[in-house]
N, C-alpha and C positions, 0 to 999 in steps of 0.2 A: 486168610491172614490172622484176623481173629478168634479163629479156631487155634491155629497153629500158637499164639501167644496162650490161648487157657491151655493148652498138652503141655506148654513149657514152665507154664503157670502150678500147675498137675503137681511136678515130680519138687517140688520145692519144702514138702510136706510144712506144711500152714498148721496145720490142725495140732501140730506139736510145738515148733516153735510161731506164733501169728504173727509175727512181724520179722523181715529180716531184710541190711541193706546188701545192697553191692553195687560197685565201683568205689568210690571214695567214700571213708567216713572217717570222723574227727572225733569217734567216741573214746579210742585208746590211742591218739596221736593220729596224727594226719595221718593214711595209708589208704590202699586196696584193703575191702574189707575181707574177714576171714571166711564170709561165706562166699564171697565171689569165686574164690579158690576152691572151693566146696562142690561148688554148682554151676562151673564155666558152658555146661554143654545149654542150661536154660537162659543163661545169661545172654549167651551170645544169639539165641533165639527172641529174646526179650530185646537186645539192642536191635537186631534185625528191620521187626515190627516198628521201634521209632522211629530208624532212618529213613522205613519205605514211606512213613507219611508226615517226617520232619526234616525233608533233607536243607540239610545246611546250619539246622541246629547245634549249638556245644550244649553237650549235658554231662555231667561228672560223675551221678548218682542216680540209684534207682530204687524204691519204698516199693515195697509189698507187703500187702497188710490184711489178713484177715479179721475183719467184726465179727462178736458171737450177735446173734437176735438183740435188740433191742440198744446196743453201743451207743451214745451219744457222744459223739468228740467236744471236745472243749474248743471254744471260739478262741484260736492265736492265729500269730504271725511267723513267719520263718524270715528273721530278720539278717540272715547270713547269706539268705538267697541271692544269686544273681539272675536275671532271666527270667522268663515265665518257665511253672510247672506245668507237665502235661499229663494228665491223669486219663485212664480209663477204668471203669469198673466192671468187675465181672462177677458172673453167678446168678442163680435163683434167689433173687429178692424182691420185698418192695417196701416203699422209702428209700432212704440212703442216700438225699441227694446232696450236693455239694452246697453248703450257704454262704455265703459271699456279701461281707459288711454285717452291719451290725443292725440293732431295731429296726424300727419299721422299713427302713432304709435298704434292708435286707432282701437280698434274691437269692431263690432256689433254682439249682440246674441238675441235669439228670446227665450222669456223666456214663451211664451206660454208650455202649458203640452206636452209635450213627442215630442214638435217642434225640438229637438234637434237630435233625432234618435237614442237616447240612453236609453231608456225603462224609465227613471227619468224625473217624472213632475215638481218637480222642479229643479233651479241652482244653485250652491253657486257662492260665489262670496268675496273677499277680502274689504271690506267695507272701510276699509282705506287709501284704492287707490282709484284715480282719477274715477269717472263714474256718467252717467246722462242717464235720457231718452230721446230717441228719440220722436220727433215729432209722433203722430199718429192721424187716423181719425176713429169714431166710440167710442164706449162705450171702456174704459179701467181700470180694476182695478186691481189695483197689492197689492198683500200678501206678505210683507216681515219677513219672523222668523229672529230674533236677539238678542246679548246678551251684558249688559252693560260690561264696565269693571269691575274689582274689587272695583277700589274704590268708583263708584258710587254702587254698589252692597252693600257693607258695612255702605252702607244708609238703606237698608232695615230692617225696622221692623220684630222680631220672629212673630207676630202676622200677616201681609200681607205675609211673608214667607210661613208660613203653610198658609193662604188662598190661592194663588198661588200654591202652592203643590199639595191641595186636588183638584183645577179646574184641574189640569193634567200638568201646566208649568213642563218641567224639567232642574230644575233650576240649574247652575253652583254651586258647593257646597261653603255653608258659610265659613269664616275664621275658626269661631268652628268646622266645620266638620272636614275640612280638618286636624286642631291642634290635633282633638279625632283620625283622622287616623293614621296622625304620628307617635302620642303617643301610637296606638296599633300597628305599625310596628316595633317602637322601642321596646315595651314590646317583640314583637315576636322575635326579633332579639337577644336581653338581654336572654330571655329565653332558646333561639338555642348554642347560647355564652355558659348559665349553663350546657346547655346537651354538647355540646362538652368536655366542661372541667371535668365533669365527668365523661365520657368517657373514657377519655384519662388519666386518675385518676385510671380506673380500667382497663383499657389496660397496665397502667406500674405498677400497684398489678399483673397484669397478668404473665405479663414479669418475675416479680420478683421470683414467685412461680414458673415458669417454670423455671430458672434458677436454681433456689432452688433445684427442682427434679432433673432437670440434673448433680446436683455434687451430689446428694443423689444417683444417678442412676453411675456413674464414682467411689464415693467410695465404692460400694456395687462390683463392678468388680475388685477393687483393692485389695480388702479384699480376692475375691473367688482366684482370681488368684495367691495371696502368700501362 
């Protein structure tokens, strides 16, 4: 599997442009971005890989990023994020790990595949909090899954939506969804409501005709016993 993500990783050529998204991006208006169209056969290789080892994930967006030797990223936040990111790194390096928080307070994680000893090639991570790359030497490129917020979401075109869909994105559900969900839990709920009530409509008919037999049943002894 992680072979099969660096062949897909491969055809993306890094070395000319080092960073590029696909699925959603907000850089020229909210859309699918324009390499996704470029590069749908790695992409949908690339989404593959997440699904097998995050199913039931929404993620909207996906970073690829080649470092030259020696890169340090700047310590930020991706404060548009929703969700955790999940990152893997690939290639011949060393350093490069992932830092998370700030001073002393600060930890390093090695987001290499299964470098962690927890059977999980990739890592999440809280996107909103403090973290940069470490320095590394050698080839380094990192795959990050991620998801915009809402409100940049609600930029998204019905028509890039379903293109995104059909490439395998699985995308955090639209406002409409969500409203057509509600509105069938309410419907269910409404509906559970009617079945109770009548119910409990023929539970006290119930009552009433048992009651009913029971003096039918009390005058019928009264009668024998005079």
């Amino acid at each position: 599997d992680v072979a099969a993500l660096r062949r897909a990783v491969a055809t993306l050529d890094l070395n000319r442009v080092p960073t590029k998204y696909f699925g959603v991006t907000k850089i020229t208006g909210v859309k699918a971005s324009d390499a996704t169209r470029t590069h749908e056969d790695a992409v949908r290789e690339i989404l593959r890989f997440f699904r097998k080892y995050r199913p039931g994930y929404f993620i909207s967006s996906i970073l690829t990023r080649k470092y030259r030797p020696g890169d340090d990223g700047k310590c930020h936040t991706d404060d548009g994020n929703a969700g955790p990111n999940s990152i893997i790194a690939l290639g011949n390096f060393t350093g490069g790990e992932l830092e998370l928080g700030i001073g002393p307070a600060a930890k390093s994680v090695d987001v290499r595949a299964f470098a962690r000893g927890d059977g999980d090639p990739l890592f999440d991570f809280d996107a909103t909090l403090p973290h940069r790359k470490l320095p590394s030497d050698g080839s380094r490129i990192a795959v990050v899954y991620y998801s915009h917020g809402p409100i940049t979401m609600r930029g998204l075109s019905s028509r890039d939506r379903a293109y995104l869909v059909g490439l395998g994105f699985p995308l955090p559900p639209s406002e409409a969804e969500v409203e057509a969900y509600d509105e069938s839990i309410e419907r269910e709920h409404l509906d559970g409501d009617r079945t109770d009530t009548e119910a409990a409509e023929i539970e006290r008919a119930a009552e009433a005709l048992m009651a009913e037999a029971k003096a039918k049943y009390a005058e019928a002894a009264a009668k024998r016993a005079a």
